[in-house]
NUVEX-910945 format. One line per 8 residues: number of its first residue (from 1); for each residue x, y, z of C-alpha. Coordinates in nm, 4 decimals, always signed. Layout:
# residues N
NUM = X:Y:Z  ...
END
This chain:
# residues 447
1 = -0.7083:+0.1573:-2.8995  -0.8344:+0.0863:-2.5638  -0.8481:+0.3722:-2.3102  -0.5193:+0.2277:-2.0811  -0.3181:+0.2700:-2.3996  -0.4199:+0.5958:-2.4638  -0.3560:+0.7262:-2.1148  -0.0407:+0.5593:-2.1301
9 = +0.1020:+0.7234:-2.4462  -0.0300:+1.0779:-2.2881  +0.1525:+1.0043:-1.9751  +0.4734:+0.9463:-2.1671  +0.4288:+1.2273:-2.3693  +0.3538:+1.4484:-2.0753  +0.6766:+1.3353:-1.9391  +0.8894:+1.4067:-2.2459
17 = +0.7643:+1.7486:-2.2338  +0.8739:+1.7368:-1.8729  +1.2592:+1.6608:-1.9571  +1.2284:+1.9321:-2.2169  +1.0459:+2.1832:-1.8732  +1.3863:+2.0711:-1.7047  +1.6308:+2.1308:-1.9754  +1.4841:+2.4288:-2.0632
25 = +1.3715:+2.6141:-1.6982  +1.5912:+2.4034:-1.4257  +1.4383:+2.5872:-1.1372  +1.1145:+2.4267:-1.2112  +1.3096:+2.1094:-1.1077  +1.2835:+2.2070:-0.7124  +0.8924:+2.3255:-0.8052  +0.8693:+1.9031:-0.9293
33 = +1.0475:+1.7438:-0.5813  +0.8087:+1.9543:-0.3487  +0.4805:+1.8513:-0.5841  +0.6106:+1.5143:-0.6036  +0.6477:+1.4466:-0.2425  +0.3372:+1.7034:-0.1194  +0.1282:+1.4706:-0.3352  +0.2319:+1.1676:-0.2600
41 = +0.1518:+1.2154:+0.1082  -0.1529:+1.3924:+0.0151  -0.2570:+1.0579:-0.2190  -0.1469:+0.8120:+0.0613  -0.3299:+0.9453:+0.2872  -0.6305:+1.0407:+0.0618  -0.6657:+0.6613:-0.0856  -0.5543:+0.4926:+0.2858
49 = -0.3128:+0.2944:+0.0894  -0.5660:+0.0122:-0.0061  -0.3954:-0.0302:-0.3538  -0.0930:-0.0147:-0.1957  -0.0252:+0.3503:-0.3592  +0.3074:+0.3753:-0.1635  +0.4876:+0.1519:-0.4264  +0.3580:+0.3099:-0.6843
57 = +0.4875:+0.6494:-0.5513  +0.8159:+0.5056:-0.4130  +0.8706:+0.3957:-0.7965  +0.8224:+0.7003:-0.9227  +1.0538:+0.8500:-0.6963  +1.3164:+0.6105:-0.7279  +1.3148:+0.7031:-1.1207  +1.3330:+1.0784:-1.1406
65 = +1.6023:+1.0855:-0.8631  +1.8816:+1.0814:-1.0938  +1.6733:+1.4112:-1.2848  +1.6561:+1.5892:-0.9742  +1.9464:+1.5989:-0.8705  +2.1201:+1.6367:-1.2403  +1.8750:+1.9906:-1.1868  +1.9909:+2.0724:-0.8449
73 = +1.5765:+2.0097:-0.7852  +1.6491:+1.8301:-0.4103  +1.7004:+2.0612:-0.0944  +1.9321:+1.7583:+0.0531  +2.1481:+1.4274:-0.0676  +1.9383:+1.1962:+0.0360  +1.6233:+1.3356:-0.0649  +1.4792:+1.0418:-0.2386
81 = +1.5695:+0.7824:+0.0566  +1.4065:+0.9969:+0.2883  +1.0847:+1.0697:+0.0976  +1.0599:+0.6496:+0.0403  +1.0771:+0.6337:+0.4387  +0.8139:+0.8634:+0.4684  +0.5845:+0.6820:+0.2493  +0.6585:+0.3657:+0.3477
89 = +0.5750:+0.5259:+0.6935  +0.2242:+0.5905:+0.6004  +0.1750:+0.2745:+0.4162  +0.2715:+0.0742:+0.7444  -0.0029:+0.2974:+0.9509  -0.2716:+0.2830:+0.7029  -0.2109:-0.1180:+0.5750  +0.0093:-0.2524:+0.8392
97 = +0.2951:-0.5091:+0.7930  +0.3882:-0.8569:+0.8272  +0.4720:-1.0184:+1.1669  +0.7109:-1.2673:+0.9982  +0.9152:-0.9547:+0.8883  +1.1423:-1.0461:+1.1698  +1.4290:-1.0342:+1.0055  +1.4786:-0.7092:+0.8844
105 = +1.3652:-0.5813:+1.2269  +1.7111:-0.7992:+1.3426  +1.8794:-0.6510:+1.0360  +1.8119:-0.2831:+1.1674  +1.9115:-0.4206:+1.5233  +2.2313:-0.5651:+1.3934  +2.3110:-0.1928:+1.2569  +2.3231:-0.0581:+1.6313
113 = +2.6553:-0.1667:+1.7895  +2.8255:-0.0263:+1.4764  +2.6731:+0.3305:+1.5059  +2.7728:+0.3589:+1.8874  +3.1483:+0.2103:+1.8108  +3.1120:+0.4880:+1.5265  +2.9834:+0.8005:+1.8005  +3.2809:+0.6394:+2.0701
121 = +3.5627:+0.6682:+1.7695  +3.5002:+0.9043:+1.5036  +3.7235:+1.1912:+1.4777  +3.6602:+1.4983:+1.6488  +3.6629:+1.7047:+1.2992  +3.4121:+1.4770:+1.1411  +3.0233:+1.5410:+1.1618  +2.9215:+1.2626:+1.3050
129 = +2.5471:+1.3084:+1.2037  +2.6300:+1.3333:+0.8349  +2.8581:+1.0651:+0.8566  +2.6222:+0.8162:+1.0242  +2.3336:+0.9238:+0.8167  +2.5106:+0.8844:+0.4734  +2.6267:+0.5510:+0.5323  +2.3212:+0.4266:+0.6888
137 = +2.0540:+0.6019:+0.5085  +2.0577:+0.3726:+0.2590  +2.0598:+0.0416:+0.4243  +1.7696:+0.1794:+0.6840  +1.5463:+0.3112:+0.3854  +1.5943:-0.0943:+0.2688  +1.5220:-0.2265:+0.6140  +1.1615:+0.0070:+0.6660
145 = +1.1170:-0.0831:+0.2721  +1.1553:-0.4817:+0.3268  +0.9373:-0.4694:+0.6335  +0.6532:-0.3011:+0.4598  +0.6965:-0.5859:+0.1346  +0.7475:-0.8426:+0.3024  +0.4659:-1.1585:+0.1986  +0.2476:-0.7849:+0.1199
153 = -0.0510:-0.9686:-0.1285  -0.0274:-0.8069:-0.4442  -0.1965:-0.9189:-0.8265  +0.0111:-0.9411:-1.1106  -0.1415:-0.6459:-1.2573  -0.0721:-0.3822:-0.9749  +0.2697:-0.5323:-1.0168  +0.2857:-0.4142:-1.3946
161 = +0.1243:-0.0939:-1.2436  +0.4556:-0.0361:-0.9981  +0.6403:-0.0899:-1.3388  +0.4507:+0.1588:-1.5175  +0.5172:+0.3850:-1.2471  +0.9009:+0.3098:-1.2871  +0.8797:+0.3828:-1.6777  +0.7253:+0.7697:-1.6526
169 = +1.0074:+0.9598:-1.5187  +1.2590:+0.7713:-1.6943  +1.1297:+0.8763:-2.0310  +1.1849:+1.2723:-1.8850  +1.5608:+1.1453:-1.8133  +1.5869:+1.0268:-2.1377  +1.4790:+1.3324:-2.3170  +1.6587:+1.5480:-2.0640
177 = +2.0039:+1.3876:-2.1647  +1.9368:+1.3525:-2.5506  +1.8729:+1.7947:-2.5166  +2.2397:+1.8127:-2.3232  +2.4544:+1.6154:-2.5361  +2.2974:+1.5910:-2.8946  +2.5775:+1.4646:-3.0619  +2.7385:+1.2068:-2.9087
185 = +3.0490:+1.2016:-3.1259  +3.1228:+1.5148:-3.0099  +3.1948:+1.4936:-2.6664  +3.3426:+1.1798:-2.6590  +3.7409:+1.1975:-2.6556  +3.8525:+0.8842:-2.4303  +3.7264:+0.5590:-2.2421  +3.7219:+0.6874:-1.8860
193 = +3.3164:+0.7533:-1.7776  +3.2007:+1.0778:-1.9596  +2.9770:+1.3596:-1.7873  +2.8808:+1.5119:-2.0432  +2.6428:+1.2261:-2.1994  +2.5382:+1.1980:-1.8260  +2.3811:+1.4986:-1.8289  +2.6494:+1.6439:-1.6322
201 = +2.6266:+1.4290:-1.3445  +2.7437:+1.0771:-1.1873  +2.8199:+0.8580:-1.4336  +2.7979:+0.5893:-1.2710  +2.4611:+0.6747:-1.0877  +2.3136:+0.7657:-1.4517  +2.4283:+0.4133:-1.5750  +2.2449:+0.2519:-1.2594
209 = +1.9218:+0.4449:-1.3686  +1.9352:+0.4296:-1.7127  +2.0452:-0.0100:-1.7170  +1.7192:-0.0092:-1.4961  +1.4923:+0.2046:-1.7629  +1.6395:-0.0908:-1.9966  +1.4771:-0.3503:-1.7771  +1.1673:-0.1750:-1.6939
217 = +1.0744:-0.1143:-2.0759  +1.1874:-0.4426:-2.1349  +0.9310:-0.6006:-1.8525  +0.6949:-0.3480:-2.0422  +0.7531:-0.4859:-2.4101  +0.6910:-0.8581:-2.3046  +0.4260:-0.8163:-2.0392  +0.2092:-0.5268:-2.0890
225 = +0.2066:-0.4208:-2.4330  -0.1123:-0.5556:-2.5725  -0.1382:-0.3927:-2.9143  +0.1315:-0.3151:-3.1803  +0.1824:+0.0849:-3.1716  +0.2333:+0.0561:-2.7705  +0.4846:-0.2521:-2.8297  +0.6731:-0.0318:-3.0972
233 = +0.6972:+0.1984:-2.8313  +0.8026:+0.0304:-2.5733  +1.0649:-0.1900:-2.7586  +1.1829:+0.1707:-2.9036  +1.2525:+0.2712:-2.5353  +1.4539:+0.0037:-2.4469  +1.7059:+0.0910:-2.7643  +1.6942:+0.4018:-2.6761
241 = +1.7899:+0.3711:-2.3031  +2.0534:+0.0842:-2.4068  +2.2326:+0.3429:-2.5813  +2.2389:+0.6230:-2.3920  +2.3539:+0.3566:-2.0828  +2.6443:+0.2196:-2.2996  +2.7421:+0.5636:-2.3999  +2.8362:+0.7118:-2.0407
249 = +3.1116:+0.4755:-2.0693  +2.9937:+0.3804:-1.7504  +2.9750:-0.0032:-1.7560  +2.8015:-0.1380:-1.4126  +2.4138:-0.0028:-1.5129  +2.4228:-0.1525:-1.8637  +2.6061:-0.4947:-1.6777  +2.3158:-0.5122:-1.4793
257 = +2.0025:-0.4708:-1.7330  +2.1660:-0.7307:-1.9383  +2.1996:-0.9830:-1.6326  +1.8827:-0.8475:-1.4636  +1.6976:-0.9664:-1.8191  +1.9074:-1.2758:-1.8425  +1.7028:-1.4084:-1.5035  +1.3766:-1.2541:-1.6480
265 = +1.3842:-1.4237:-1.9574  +1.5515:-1.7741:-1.7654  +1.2534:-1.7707:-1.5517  +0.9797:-1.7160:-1.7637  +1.1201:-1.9596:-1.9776  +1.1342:-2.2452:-1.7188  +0.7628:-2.1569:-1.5701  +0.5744:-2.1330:-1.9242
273 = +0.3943:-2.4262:-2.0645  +0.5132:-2.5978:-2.3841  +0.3509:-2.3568:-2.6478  +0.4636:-2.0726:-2.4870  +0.8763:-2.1526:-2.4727  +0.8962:-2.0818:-2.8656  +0.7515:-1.7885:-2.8184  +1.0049:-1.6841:-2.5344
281 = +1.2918:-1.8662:-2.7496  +1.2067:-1.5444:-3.0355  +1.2064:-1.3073:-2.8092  +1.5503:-1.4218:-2.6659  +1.6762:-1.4032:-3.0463  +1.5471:-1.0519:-3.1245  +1.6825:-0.9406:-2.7767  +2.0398:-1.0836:-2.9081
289 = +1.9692:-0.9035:-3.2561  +1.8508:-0.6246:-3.1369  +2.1284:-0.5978:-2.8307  +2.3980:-0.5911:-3.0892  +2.2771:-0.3507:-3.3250  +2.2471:-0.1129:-3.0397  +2.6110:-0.1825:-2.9641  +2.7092:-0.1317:-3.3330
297 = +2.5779:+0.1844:-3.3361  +2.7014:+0.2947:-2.9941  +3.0606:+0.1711:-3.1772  +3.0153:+0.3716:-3.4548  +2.8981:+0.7209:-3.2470  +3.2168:+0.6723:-3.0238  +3.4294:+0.5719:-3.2556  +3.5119:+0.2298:-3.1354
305 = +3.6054:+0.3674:-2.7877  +3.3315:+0.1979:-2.5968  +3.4786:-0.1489:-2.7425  +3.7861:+0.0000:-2.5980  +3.6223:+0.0574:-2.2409  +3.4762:-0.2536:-2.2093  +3.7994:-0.3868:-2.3111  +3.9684:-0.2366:-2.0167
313 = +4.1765:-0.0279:-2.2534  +4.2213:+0.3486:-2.2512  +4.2243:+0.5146:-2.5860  +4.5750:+0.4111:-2.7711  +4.4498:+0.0563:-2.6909  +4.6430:+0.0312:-2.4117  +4.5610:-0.2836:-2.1329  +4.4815:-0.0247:-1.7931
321 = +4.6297:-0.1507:-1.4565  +4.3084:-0.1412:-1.2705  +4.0127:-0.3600:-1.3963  +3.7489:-0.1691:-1.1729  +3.8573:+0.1658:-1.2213  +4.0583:+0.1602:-0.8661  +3.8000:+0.0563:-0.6922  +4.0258:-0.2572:-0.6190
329 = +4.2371:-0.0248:-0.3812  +3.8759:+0.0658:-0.2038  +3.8322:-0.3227:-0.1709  +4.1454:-0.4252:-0.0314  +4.1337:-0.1624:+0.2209  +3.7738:-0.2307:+0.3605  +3.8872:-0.6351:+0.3891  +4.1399:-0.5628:+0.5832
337 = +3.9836:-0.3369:+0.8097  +3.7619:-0.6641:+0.8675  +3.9961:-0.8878:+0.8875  +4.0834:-0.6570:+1.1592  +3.8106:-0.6226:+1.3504  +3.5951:-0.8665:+1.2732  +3.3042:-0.8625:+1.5152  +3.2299:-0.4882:+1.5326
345 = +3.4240:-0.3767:+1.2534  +3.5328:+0.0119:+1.2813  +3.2310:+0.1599:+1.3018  +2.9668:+0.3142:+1.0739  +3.1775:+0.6489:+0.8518  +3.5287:+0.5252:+1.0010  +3.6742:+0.3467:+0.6358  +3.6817:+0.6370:+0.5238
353 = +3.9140:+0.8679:+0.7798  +4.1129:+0.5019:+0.8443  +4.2080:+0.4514:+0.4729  +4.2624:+0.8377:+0.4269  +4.5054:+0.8047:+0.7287  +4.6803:+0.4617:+0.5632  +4.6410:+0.5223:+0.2171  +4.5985:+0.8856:+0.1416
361 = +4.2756:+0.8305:-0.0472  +4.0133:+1.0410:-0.0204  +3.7210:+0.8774:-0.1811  +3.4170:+0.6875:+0.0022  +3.2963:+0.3442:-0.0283  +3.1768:+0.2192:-0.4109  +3.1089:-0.1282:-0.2867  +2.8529:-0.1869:-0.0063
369 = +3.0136:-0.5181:+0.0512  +3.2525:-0.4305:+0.1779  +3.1856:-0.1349:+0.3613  +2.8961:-0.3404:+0.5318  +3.1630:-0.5657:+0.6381  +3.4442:-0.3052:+0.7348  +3.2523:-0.1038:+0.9247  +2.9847:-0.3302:+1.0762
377 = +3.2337:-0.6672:+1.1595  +3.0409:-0.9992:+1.1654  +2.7196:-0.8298:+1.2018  +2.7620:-0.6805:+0.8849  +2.8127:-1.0700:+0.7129  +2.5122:-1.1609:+0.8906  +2.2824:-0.8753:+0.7456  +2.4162:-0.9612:+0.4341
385 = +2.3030:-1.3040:+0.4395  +1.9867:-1.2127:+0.5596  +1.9370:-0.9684:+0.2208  +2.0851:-1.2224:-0.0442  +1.8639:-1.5558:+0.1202  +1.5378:-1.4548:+0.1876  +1.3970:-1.3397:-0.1393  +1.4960:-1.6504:-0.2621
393 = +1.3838:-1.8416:+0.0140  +1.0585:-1.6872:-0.0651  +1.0839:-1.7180:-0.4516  +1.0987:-2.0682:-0.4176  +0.7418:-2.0324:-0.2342  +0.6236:-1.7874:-0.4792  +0.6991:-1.8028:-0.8133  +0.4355:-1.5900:-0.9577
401 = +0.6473:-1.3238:-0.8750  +0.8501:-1.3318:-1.1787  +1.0331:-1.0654:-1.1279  +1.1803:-1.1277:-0.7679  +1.4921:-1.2520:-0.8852  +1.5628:-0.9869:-1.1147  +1.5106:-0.7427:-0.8709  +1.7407:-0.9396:-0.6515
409 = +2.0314:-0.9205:-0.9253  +1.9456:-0.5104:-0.9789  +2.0443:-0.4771:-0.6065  +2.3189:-0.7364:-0.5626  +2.4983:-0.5423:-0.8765  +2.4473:-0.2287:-0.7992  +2.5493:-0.2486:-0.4710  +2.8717:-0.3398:-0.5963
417 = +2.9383:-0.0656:-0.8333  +2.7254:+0.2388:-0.6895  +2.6980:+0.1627:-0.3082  +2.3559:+0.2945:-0.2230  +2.4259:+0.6610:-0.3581  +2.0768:+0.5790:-0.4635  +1.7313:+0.5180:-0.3143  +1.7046:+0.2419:-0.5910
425 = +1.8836:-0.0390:-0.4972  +1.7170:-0.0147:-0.1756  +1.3179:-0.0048:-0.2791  +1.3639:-0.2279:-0.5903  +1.5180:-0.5196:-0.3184  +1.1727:-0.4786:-0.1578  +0.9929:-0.5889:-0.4416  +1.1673:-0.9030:-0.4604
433 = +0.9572:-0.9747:-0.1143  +0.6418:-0.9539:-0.2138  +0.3440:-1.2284:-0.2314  +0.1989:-1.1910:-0.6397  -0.0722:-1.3380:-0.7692  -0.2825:-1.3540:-1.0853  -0.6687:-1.2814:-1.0580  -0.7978:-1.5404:-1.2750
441 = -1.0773:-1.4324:-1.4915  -1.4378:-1.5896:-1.4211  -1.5479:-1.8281:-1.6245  -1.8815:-1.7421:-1.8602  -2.1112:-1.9768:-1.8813  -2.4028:-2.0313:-2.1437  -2.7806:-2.1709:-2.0356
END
């Protein structure tokens, strides 16, 4: 066994014992977010970001969010959108950025009018500072993100190193949630999403992590598993993280690893070379195989209630009203806001207090869709182009980055279902921007 493998399978294990550290003594989970982030700045500013270390940190933080916060480890919300900036921060002073980045510089411009509408209108009861900074945290950590990806060089292998970096801390959230619900079976009494196999916390959010541990270990088993044990491994992890996604009964994370690998394995099978499409033609097969014996047994631990959930039925079998779990109501409401007031929109936090005052509903945006277009008018549309064109633009220019698509879908989807509660949606976009390449190998020659 070479000695990448090795260190591989020690860094998993090391972070298996770390969901067991978390289960066991939560308070160690705040001792883990000021190590994490202490380091990582230490590390950036140790190395000068010449391997582009930021990504690799910024991965690792986007995976043990969801852990943290399950733990009550981070001091604030938006902990792991901040930290991101910060390192992305560093990255731009140590390895500088692209000048053709313009467009996310007019993206954060775009932003503006919407925040001063917002400071001009917001009610005098709200906290205007929270309000502004949870709504536009996560687009801004995307922006500073984008600009420091954009056309960045980076091999194929660091690439698969970023992924690696994904893979750790999920592994931790894995073993965390097997320790706080055991037995499935037993906590699972109806369709609606369940807590308790979320480890207590956001179902949905857990889905979005856990349908993005399926990709990532996916990536992993086709990519960079050289030898058999670490392939066994890897292709255990993604059953493993398919199930525990399917069984929070929340359906947009596992939705999104299953289209997020249907581009994966579409792309690699248009860009290989005739002897390699079999091979990819198996590997769609055993995904197929494999995909529904993971749902068979998800059937059997819930007793067929997750066929019920994705049926749209609550536990008698019974059609529901809503098909989105009311998040139609949220939808309609932020339209007509911009059909409203469609060049500014309302202004960045105002959807909320407007559909409170129209609706009674209490509840903030689940699609940032629409709330970029409710609360940001026109502007908003035109961000939104500017996010969904220009990875593809640059795919078309770049195909070596395999990947860009997927990471494309993982943020389109998720941004539909989980906002950007998340610093994931916003760092794994960036990735879609980047320049790959493969080193080739020098050639030995003979006298």
């Amino acid at each position: 066994m070479k000695k990448e493998e090795l260190y591989y399978i020690y860094l998993l294990l090391f972070h298996a014992l770390l969901g067991v550290l978390l289960f066991v003594l939560p308070f160690v989970s705040k001792i883990c977010t000021l190590t994490i982030f202490s380091f990582g700045i230490y590390y950036i500013v140790k190395t000068k970001n010449k391997n582009n270390e930021v990504l690799i940190l910024s991965a690792y933080v986007v995976s043990i969010e969801v852990l943290l916060r399950m733990t009550d480890g981070i001091f604030f919300n938006e902990f792991g959108k901040y930290a991101i900036l910060i390192f992305m921060f560093l990255g731009m002073i140590y390895s500088g950025f692209s000048k053709n980045a313009l467009l996310y510089w007019m993206f954060l411009l775009l932003l503006i009018p919407s925040v001063i509408l917002a400071t001009l209108t917001l009610d005098f009861g709200t906290d205007i500072r929270k309000a502004i900074a949870f709504n536009l945290s996560g687009p801004v950590c995307l922006a500073f993100c984008s600009i420091y990806s954009y056309q960045r060089k980076m091999s194929f292998d660091r690439l698969m190193g970023v992924v690696t970096a994904f893979s750790l801390p999920l592994v931790a959230v894995a073993v965390y949630l097997f320790l706080y619900t055991p037995s499935v079976r037993a906590v699972v009494t109806g369709t609606q999403s369940n807590f308790e196999t979320s480890g207590g916390f956001g179902p949905n959010q857990v889905s979005t992590i856990l349908g993005l541990g399926v990709f990532i270990f996916f990536v992993q088993l086709v990519l960079n598993s050289k030898s058999r044990l670490i392939q066994l491994i890897n292709g255990g992890f993604v059953l493993v993280f398919a199930f525990r996604g399917i069984v929070t009964f929340s359906r947009g994370g596992i939705l999104t690893a299953v289209m997020m690998i249907f581009m994966f394995l579409t792309v690699l099978y248009f860009q290989a070379n005739g002897k390699t499409k079999p091979k990819i033609g198996m590997i769609i097969i055993l995904s197929f195989v494999a995909g529904l014996g993971v749902w068979g047994y998800s059937s059997l631990q819930t007793g067929g209630l997750i066929n019920k959930r994705y049926a749209n039925q609550d536990a008698r079998g019974r059609e529901k009203k809503s098909q989105l779990s009311g998040r139609e109501t949220l939808i309609a409401s932020e339209m007509q806001m911009f059909w409203e007031n469609p060049i500014l929109g309302v202004g960045v936090g105002r959807n909320k207090e407007i559909r409170e005052k129209e609706t009674g509903i209490v509840s903030a945006s689940h699609n940032e869709i629409t709330r970029m277009l409710a609360e940001h008018g026109s502007l908003g549309l035109i961000d939104l182009i500017i996010l969904f064109c220009t990875p593809i633009f640059l795919f078309m220019f770049n195909r070596q980055n395999i990947l860009a698509l997927s990471f494309l879908v993982f943020w389109l989807l998720t941004i539909n279902h989980a906002a950007m509660r998340l610093a994931a949606p916003a760092f794994v976009y960036a990735l879609s921007l980047l320049k790959v390449y493969t080193v080739e190998k020098p050639a030995v020659y003979r006298e």
